[in-house]
C-alpha positions as MATLAB code, in Angstrom:
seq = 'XXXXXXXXXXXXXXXXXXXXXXXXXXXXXXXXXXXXXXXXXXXXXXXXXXXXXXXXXXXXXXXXXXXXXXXXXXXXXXXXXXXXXXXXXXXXXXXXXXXXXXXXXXXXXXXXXXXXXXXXX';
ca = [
       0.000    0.000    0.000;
       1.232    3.553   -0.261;
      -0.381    7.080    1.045;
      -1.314    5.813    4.453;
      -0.422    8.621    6.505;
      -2.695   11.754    5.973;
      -1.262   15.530    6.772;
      -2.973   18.636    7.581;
      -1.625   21.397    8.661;
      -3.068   25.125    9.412;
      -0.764   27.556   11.108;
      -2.559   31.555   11.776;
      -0.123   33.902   12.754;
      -1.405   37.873   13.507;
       0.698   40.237   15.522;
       0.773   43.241   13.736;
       2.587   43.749   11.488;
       2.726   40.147   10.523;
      -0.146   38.456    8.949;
       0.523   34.979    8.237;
      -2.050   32.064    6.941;
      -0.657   28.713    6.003;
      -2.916   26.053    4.954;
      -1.851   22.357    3.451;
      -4.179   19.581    3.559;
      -4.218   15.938    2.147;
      -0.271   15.543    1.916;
      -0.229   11.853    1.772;
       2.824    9.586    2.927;
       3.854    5.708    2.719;
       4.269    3.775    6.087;
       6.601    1.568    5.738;
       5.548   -0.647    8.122;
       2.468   -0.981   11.113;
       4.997   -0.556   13.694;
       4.292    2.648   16.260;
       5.626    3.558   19.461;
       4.436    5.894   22.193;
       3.310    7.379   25.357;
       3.686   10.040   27.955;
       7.594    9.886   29.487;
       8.317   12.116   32.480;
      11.458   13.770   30.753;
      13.683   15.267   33.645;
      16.465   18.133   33.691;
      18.954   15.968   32.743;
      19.161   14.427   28.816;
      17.527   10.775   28.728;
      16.354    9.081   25.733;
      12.794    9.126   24.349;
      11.529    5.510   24.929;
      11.093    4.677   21.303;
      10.774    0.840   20.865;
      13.483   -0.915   18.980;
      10.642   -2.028   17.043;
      10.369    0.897   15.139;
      13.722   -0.177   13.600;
      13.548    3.250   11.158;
      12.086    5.801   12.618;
       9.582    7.713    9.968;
       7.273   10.146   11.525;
       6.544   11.358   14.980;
       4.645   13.828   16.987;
       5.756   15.195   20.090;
       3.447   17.282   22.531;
       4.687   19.066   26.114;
       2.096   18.472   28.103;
       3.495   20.255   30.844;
       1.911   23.996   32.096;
       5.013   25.586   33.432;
       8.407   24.220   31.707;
       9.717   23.652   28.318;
      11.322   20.484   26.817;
      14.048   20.250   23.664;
      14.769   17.496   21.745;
      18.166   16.657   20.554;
      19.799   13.676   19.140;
      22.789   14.190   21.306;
      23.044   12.325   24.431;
      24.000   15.331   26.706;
      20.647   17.550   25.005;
      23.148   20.103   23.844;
      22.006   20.520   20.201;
      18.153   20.583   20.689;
      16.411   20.506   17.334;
      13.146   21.251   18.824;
      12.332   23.465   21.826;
       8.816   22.884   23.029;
       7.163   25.200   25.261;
       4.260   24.458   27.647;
       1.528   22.816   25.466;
       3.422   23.186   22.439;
       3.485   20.044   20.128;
       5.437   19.603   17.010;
       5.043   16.647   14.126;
       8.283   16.125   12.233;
       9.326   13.286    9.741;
      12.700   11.902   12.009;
      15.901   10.680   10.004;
      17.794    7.725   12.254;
      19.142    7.447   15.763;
      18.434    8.017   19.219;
      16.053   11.542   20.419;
      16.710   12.786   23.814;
      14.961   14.957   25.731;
      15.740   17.524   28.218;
      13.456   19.774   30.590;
      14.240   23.151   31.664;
      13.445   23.591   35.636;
      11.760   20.396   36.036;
      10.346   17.356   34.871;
       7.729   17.611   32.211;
       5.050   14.849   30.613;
       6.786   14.303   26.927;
       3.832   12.657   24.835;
       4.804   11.426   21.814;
       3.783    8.470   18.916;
       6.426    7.357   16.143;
       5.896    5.354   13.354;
       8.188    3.125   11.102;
       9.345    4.659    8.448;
];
């Protein structure tokens, strides 16, 4: 089969003098593979990995969602969290197609609930 992951994004941005509308719906995607892994991981002030199952042998999609009220997260795929390519903020969630290796996460003050869900690729 091919196509079986559906995308939609909307993202509405006003603060003047910015005025920003972007809108893509239907972007279709192969899964490789019906292999997911996910949950909520208390993510701590120190770096620990994301508890991704070794099932999901290539990593292909995955949404991430602070659902912390207070304290930020970043992801990084170094092991100390020093080179975060993400930087989510209370509530904040972001959905990004993942090349290979390991995704650590590091909170800011304190611990924070990480959700997250990736698929095989």
């Amino acid at each position: 089969m091919a196509n079986e992951i559906t995308v939609t994004i909307q993202l509405d941005v006003v603060k003047s003098p910015i005025s920003d509308q972007i809108r893509k719906s239907n972007l279709r995607f192969d899964l490789a593979t019906a292999v997911k892994s996910g949950g909520i991981q208390v993510v701590g002030t120190t770096a620990e990995a994301i508890g991704i199952s070794a099932d999901v042998a290539t990593k292909g999609w995955a949404y991430f969602r602070n659902v912390d009220s207070t304290n930020y997260v970043v992801l990084s795929t170094a092991s100390d969290g020093t080179t975060p390519f993400a930087k989510l903020m209370p509530g904040e969630l972001a959905l990004i197609p993942l090349g290979s290796g390991t995704i650590y996460g590091m909170a800011n003050t304190a611990a924070v609930n990480l959700e997250y869900q990736v698929y095989a690729r």
